[in-house]
Backbone as CSV, one residue per row, in Angstrom:
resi,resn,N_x,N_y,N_z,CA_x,CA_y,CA_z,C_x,C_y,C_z
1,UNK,169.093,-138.926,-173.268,167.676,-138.859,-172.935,166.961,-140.069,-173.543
2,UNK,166.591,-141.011,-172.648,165.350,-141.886,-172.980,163.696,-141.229,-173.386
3,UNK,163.366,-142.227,-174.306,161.843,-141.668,-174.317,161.139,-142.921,-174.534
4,UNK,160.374,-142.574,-174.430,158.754,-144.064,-174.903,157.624,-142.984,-175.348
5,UNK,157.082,-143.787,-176.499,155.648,-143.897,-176.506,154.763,-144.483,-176.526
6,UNK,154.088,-144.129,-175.239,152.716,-144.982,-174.861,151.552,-145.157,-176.138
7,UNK,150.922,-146.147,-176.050,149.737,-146.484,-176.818,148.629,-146.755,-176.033
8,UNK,147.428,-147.188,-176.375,146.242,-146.985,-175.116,146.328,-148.873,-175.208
9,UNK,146.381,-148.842,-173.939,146.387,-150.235,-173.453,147.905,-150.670,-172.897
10,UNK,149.188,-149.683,-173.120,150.270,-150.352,-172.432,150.787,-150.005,-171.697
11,UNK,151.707,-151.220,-171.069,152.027,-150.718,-169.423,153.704,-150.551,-169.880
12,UNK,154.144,-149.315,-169.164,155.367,-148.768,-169.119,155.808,-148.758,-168.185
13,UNK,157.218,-149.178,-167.988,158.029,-149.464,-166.332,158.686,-147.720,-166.434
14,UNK,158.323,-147.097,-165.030,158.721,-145.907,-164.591,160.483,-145.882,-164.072
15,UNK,160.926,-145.287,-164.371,162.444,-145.807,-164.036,162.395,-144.917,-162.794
16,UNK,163.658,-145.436,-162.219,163.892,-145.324,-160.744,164.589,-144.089,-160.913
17,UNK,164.326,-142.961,-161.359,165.667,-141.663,-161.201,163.743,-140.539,-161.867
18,UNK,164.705,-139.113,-161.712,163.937,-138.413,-161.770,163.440,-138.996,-163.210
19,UNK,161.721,-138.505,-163.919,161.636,-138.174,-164.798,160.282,-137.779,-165.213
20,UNK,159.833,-137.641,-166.394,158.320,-136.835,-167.240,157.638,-137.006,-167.866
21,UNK,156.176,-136.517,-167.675,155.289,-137.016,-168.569,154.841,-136.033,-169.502
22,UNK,154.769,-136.518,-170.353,154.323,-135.283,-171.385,152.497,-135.659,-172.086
23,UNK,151.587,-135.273,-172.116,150.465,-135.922,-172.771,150.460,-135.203,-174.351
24,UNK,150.056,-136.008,-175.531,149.867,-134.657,-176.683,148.236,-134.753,-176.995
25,UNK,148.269,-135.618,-176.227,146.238,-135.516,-176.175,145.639,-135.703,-174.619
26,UNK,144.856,-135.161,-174.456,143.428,-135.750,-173.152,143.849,-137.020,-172.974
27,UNK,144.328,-137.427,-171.707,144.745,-138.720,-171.404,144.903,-138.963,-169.697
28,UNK,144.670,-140.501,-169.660,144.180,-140.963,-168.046,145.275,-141.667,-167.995
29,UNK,146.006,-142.041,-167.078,147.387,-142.767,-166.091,146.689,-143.122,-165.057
30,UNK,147.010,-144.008,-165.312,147.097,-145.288,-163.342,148.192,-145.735,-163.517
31,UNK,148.777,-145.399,-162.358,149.591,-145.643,-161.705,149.643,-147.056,-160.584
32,UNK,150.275,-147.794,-160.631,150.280,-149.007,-160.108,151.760,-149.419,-159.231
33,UNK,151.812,-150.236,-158.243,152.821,-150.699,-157.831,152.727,-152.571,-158.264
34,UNK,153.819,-152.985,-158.278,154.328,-154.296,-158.378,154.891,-154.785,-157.458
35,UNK,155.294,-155.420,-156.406,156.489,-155.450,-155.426,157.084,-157.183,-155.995
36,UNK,158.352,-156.692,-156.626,158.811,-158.451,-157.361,160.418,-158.472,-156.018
37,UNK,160.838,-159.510,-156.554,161.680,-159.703,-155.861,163.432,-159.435,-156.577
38,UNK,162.761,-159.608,-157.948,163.665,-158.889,-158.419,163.203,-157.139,-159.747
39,UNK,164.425,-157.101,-160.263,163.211,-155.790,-161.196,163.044,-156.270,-162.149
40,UNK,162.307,-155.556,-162.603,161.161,-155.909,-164.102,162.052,-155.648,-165.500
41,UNK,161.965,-156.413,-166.263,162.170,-155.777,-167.578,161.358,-155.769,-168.455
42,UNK,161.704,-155.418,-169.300,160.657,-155.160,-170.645,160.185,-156.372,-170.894
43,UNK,160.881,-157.754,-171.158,160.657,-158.485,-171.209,159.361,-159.306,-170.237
44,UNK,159.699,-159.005,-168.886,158.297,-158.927,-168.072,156.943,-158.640,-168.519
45,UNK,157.090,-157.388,-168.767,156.222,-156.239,-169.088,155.359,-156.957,-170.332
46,UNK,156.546,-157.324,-171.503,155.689,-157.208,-173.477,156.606,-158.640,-173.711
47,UNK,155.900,-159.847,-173.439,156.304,-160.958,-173.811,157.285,-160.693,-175.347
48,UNK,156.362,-160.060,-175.979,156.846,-159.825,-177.453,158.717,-159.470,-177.582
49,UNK,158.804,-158.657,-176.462,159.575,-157.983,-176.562,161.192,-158.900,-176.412
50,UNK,160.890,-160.185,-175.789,161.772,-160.795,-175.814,162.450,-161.401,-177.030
51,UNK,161.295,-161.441,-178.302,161.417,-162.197,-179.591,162.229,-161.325,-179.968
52,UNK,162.041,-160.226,-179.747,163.172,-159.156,-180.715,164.114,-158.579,-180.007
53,UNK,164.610,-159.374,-178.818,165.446,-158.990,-177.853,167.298,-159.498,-178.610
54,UNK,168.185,-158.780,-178.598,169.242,-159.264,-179.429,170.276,-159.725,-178.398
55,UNK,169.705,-159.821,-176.859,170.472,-160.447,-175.367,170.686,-161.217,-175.055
């Protein structure tokens, strides 16, 4: 089982297979499409995320 936790202001890639949202407070989602040509990674997503990427 994967999980994330959201913070207010970030964008999370929805994976392509079933899955759930859970809220533990009053909370708003938008939902958005992208259409890339290839798929997204995290790296896309949180520039940051590449600095601490070990790939």
């Amino acid at each position: 089982e994967v999980r994330w936790n959201g913070s207010p202001g970030d964008l999370l890639i929805i994976p392509d297979a079933r899955h759930a949202l859970e809220a533990v407070e009053d909370s708003v989602v938008l939902l958005s499409v992208a259409k890339t040509i290839t798929p997204a990674t995290m790296q896309d997503v949180d520039p940051a995320a590449s600095a601490t990427s070990t790939t």
